[in-house]
N, C-alpha and C positions, 0 to 999 in steps of 0.2 A: 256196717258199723265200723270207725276210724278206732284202730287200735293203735293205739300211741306205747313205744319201747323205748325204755329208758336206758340209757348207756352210761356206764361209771368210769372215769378217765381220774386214774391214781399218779398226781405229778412227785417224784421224788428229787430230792435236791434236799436242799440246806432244814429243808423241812417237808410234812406228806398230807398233802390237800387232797380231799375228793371234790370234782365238779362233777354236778350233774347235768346233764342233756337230755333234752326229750327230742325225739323225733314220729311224729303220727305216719304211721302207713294207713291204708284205702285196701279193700277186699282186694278192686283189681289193680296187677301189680306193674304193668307195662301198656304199651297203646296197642297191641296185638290184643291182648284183653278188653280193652276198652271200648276198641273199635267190635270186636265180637259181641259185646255185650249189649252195644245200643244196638246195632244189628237186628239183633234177636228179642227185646223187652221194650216191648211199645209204651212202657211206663220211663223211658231212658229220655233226660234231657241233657242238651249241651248249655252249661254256663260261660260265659267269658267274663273278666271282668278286666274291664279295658286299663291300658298302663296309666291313663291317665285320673283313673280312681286310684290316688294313692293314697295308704293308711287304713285304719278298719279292717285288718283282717282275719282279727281275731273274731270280732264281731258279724261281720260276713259270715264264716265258717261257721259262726253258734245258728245265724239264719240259714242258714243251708240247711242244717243240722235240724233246726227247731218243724222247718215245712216238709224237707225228704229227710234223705239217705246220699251223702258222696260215697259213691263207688269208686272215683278216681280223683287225681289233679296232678296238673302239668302248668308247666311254663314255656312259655311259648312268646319268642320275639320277633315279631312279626319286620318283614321290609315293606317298602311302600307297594309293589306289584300284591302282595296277599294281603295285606289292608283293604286294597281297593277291589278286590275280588270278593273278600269276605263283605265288602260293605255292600255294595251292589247286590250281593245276595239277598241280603236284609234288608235293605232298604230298597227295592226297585224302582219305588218312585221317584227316587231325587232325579234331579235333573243336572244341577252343577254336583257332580262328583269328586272333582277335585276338590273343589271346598270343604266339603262334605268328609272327606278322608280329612286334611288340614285339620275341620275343629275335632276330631277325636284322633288325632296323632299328629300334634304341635312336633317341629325336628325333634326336640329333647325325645318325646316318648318310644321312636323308638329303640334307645337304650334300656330301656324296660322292658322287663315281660308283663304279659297280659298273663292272664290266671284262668286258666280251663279246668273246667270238673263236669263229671260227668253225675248226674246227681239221678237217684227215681224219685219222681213228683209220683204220690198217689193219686192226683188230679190235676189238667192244665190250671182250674182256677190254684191250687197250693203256690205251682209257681207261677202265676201272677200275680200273688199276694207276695210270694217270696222276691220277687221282682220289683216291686212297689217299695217293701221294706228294706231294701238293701239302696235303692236311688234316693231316698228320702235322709241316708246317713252323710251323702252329698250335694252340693251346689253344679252338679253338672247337669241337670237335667238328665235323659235318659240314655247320656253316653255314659255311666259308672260301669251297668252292667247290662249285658243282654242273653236271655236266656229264651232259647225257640219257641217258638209257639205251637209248632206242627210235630208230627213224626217226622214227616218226608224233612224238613229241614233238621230232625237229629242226625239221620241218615248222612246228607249232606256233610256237614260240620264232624260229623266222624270220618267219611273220608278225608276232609281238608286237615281235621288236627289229628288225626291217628293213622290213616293214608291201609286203605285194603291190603290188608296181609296176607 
Protein backbone atom coordinates (compact mmCIF):
# COMPACT_ATOMS: atom_id res chain seq x y z
CA UNK A 1 0.00 0.00 0.00
CA UNK A 2 1.34 3.74 -1.21
CA UNK A 3 1.75 5.85 1.90
CA UNK A 4 1.79 9.33 1.00
CA UNK A 5 3.80 12.06 3.72
CA UNK A 6 2.88 15.24 3.83
CA UNK A 7 5.51 17.93 4.34
CA UNK A 8 4.76 21.60 5.81
CA UNK A 9 7.21 24.26 4.28
CA UNK A 10 6.73 27.63 6.74
CA UNK A 11 7.90 30.72 4.27
CA UNK A 12 8.65 33.86 6.58
CA UNK A 13 9.11 37.13 5.13
CA UNK A 14 6.90 40.28 4.98
CA UNK A 15 4.22 37.73 5.84
CA UNK A 16 4.09 33.47 7.10
CA UNK A 17 2.32 31.13 4.43
CA UNK A 18 2.14 27.39 4.98
CA UNK A 19 2.23 25.24 1.68
CA UNK A 20 1.65 21.97 1.67
CA UNK A 21 3.14 19.00 -0.40
CA UNK A 22 2.34 15.65 -0.69
CA UNK A 23 4.75 13.16 -1.70
CA UNK A 24 3.61 8.99 -1.89
CA UNK A 25 6.29 6.57 -0.97
CA UNK A 26 5.91 2.50 -2.20
CA UNK A 27 6.81 -0.36 0.55
CA UNK A 28 9.85 -0.78 -1.59
CA UNK A 29 12.18 1.88 -1.25
CA UNK A 30 15.08 1.57 -3.81
CA UNK A 31 15.79 -0.81 -6.98
CA UNK A 32 17.98 -3.23 -4.58
CA UNK A 33 14.46 -3.84 -3.26
CA UNK A 34 12.72 -4.01 -6.16
CA UNK A 35 14.76 -6.14 -7.96
CA UNK A 36 14.71 -8.59 -4.74
CA UNK A 37 11.37 -8.56 -4.54
CA UNK A 38 10.21 -9.73 -8.22
CA UNK A 39 12.97 -12.00 -7.73
CA UNK A 40 11.22 -13.80 -5.14
CA UNK A 41 7.07 -13.23 -5.62
CA UNK A 42 5.78 -14.85 -8.64
CA UNK A 43 2.79 -12.55 -8.28
CA UNK A 44 5.57 -9.42 -9.07
CA UNK A 45 4.94 -7.62 -12.51
CA UNK A 46 6.87 -4.94 -14.37
CA UNK A 47 4.81 -2.01 -15.68
CA UNK A 48 6.34 0.72 -18.03
CA UNK A 49 4.43 3.22 -19.28
CA UNK A 50 6.12 4.49 -22.30
CA UNK A 51 7.31 8.48 -22.42
CA UNK A 52 5.15 8.83 -25.05
CA UNK A 53 1.92 8.20 -22.95
CA UNK A 54 1.85 11.64 -21.70
CA UNK A 55 -0.77 12.88 -19.07
CA UNK A 56 -3.19 10.44 -16.91
CA UNK A 57 -1.18 9.80 -14.18
CA UNK A 58 -3.16 10.32 -11.71
CA UNK A 59 -5.51 8.02 -13.21
CA UNK A 60 -3.00 5.38 -14.18
CA UNK A 61 -1.82 5.12 -10.48
CA UNK A 62 -5.92 4.87 -9.24
CA UNK A 63 -5.76 1.70 -12.08
CA UNK A 64 -2.87 0.25 -10.81
CA UNK A 65 -4.14 0.81 -7.48
CA UNK A 66 -7.78 -0.39 -8.31
CA UNK A 67 -6.40 -4.11 -10.11
CA UNK A 68 -2.96 -4.62 -7.70
CA UNK A 69 -0.84 -3.31 -5.36
CA UNK A 70 2.69 -0.74 -6.45
CA UNK A 71 5.31 -1.97 -4.62
CA UNK A 72 7.61 0.42 -6.48
CA UNK A 73 8.25 3.23 -9.18
CA UNK A 74 10.96 4.68 -10.99
CA UNK A 75 11.76 6.82 -13.85
CA UNK A 76 13.79 5.84 -16.18
CA UNK A 77 15.16 7.67 -19.44
CA UNK A 78 15.82 5.38 -21.72
CA UNK A 79 18.72 6.14 -24.94
CA UNK A 80 18.17 4.50 -28.16
CA UNK A 81 20.71 1.22 -27.56
CA UNK A 82 17.98 0.15 -24.24
CA UNK A 83 14.96 1.05 -26.24
CA UNK A 84 15.83 -1.25 -28.88
CA UNK A 85 16.87 -3.89 -26.47
CA UNK A 86 13.91 -3.68 -24.34
CA UNK A 87 11.68 -3.72 -27.55
CA UNK A 88 13.13 -6.73 -29.17
CA UNK A 89 12.46 -8.40 -26.03
CA UNK A 90 8.77 -7.67 -26.20
CA UNK A 91 8.14 -7.69 -29.28
CA UNK A 92 10.39 -10.67 -31.04
CA UNK A 93 8.40 -10.77 -34.00
CA UNK A 94 8.88 -7.40 -35.47
CA UNK A 95 11.02 -7.57 -38.20
CA UNK A 96 11.80 -3.75 -39.18
CA UNK A 97 13.11 -2.71 -35.66
CA UNK A 98 14.06 0.44 -36.26
CA UNK A 99 10.76 1.60 -37.03
CA UNK A 100 9.45 -0.21 -34.60
CA UNK A 101 11.69 1.69 -31.76
CA UNK A 102 10.90 5.25 -33.95
CA UNK A 103 7.00 4.92 -33.41
CA UNK A 104 7.30 4.40 -29.64
CA UNK A 105 10.27 6.96 -29.19
CA UNK A 106 9.66 9.85 -31.70
CA UNK A 107 13.60 12.04 -30.96
CA UNK A 108 11.48 14.27 -28.45
CA UNK A 109 10.60 11.29 -26.16
CA UNK A 110 13.66 10.56 -25.24
CA UNK A 111 13.77 13.68 -23.00
CA UNK A 112 11.20 11.89 -21.09
CA UNK A 113 11.07 9.38 -18.52
CA UNK A 114 9.12 6.21 -19.08
CA UNK A 115 7.36 5.31 -15.67
CA UNK A 116 8.31 1.85 -14.01
CA UNK A 117 6.48 0.16 -11.28
CA UNK A 118 6.58 -2.73 -10.03
CA UNK A 119 3.03 -3.80 -9.16
CA UNK A 120 1.52 -7.60 -7.69
CA UNK A 121 -1.17 -8.66 -10.01
CA UNK A 122 -3.26 -11.29 -8.06
CA UNK A 123 -3.88 -12.81 -11.40
CA UNK A 124 -2.22 -12.44 -15.09
CA UNK A 125 -5.95 -11.86 -16.25
CA UNK A 126 -6.07 -8.45 -13.41
CA UNK A 127 -3.24 -7.15 -15.29
CA UNK A 128 -4.55 -7.64 -18.62
CA UNK A 129 -7.63 -6.08 -17.59
CA UNK A 130 -5.35 -3.42 -15.98
CA UNK A 131 -3.58 -3.36 -19.21
CA UNK A 132 -6.59 -2.84 -21.53
CA UNK A 133 -7.84 -0.03 -19.11
CA UNK A 134 -4.93 2.11 -18.80
CA UNK A 135 -4.41 1.93 -23.29
CA UNK A 136 -8.05 2.84 -23.66
CA UNK A 137 -7.21 6.37 -21.73
CA UNK A 138 -5.08 6.83 -25.02
CA UNK A 139 -5.00 7.22 -28.85
CA UNK A 140 -1.80 5.15 -28.96
CA UNK A 141 -2.76 1.92 -29.36
CA UNK A 142 -0.80 -0.39 -27.32
CA UNK A 143 2.44 1.63 -27.02
CA UNK A 144 0.82 3.74 -23.71
CA UNK A 145 1.70 0.91 -21.61
CA UNK A 146 3.18 -2.59 -21.40
CA UNK A 147 3.11 -4.74 -18.58
CA UNK A 148 4.59 -8.59 -18.86
CA UNK A 149 2.87 -11.28 -19.45
CA UNK A 150 5.10 -14.02 -18.03
CA UNK A 151 7.25 -14.41 -14.83
CA UNK A 152 10.31 -15.20 -16.77
CA UNK A 153 9.86 -11.72 -18.47
CA UNK A 154 9.47 -10.06 -14.70
CA UNK A 155 12.65 -11.60 -14.01
CA UNK A 156 14.16 -9.99 -17.22
CA UNK A 157 12.90 -6.37 -16.89
CA UNK A 158 14.03 -6.41 -13.21
CA UNK A 159 17.40 -6.99 -14.27
CA UNK A 160 17.18 -4.38 -17.19
CA UNK A 161 15.44 -1.50 -14.73
CA UNK A 162 16.91 -2.50 -11.35
CA UNK A 163 20.21 -4.37 -12.54
CA UNK A 164 21.17 -7.65 -9.90
CA UNK A 165 22.53 -6.41 -6.65
Amino acid sequence: MAQKIWYIVLCVGMSTACIFAEKTTYPLGNDKQAYDYCISHQKSFIAIVWPIAEGHDDTIQYLFEKYGTIKYRKNFYFTYEQALQILRQAHPHIVAMHEHVLWYFPPWAYEKAARIFVIKFETADDAVTCKHAIRRLFTLQYRSVHINDTYDETMYLAEFFFGKR
